[in-house]
N, C-alpha and C positions, 0 to 999 in steps of 0.2 A: 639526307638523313642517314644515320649510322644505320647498322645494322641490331648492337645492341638498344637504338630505341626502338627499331621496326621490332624485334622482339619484345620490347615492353610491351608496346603498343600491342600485339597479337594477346599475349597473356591476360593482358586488360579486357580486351574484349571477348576470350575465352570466360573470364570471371562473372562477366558482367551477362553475358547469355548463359549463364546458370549451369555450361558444360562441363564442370568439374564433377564426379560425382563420387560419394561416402558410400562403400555398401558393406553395412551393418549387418552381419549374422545374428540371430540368436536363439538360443541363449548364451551362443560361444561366445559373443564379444566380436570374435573373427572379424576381420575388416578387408577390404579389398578395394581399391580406389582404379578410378578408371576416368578417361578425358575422350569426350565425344569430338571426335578427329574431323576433318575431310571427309577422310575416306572412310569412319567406321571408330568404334570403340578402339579405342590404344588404354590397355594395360600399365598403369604405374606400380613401380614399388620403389618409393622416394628414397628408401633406407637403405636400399642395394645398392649404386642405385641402377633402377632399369626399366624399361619401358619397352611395349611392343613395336613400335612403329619404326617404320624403313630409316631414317634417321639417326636414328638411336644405333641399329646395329649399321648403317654404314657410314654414319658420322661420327657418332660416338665410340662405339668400340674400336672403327679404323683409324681413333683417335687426333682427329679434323675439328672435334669442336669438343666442350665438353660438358655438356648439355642436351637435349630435346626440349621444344617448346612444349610439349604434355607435362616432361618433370618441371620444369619452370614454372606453368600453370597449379601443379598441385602443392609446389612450395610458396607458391602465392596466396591460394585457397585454405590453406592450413592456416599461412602469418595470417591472414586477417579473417579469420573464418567465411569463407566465401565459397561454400559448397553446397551441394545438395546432398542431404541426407536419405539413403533410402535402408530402410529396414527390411531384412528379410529372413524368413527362416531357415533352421539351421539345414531340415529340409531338403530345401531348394538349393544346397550351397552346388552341388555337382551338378544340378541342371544349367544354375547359374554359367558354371566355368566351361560348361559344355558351349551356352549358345555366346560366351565372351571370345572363348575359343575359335569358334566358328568366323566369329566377324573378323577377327585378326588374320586367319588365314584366307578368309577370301581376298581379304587387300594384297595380301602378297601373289597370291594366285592371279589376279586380275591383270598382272602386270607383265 
């Protein structure tokens, strides 16, 4: 098996156990997407493009591959609407990226 199907294969099964997620601010609209990792929340921003995860900054930006299977998963979740939506207020946006924050550094930390 390739590796590009082992990657299909992973993104499919991120889709399918509902770890993609939408997070909806409002009344900003504001959006923030995020892929329930392994190790913890990873951070996407598909448009950048960029992602938290160890991958990403030493596969990706050491330019080894040119992808993350997180961005893969939310380019997946988008094409075919397969995400979870969560709303939340505008509020919460800073506690939010506090405790998104957090998860992201502890996986780096832990290592």
């Amino acid at each position: 098996m390739d590796s590009a199907h082992n990657k299909s294969k992973v993104v499919e099964r991120i889709l399918n156990e509902g770890r993609v997620k939408r997070h909806k601010f409002l009344p900003s609209g504001r959006e923030i997407w995020s892929v329930v990792g392994s190790l913890g929340d990873q951070f996407v921003a598909e448009g950048q493009p960029f992602c938290t995860c160890g991958h990403f900054h030493f596969g990706v930006l050491g330019g080894k591959t040119e992808s993350c299977i997180h961005l893969d998963a939310v380019r997946a979740a988008k094409r075919e609407h397969s995400y979870e939506m969560l709303e939340i207020e505008d509020a919460d946006y800073g506690r939010f990226l506090f405790l998104l924050t957090r998860s992201v550094h502890a996986q780096f930390g832990s290592k």
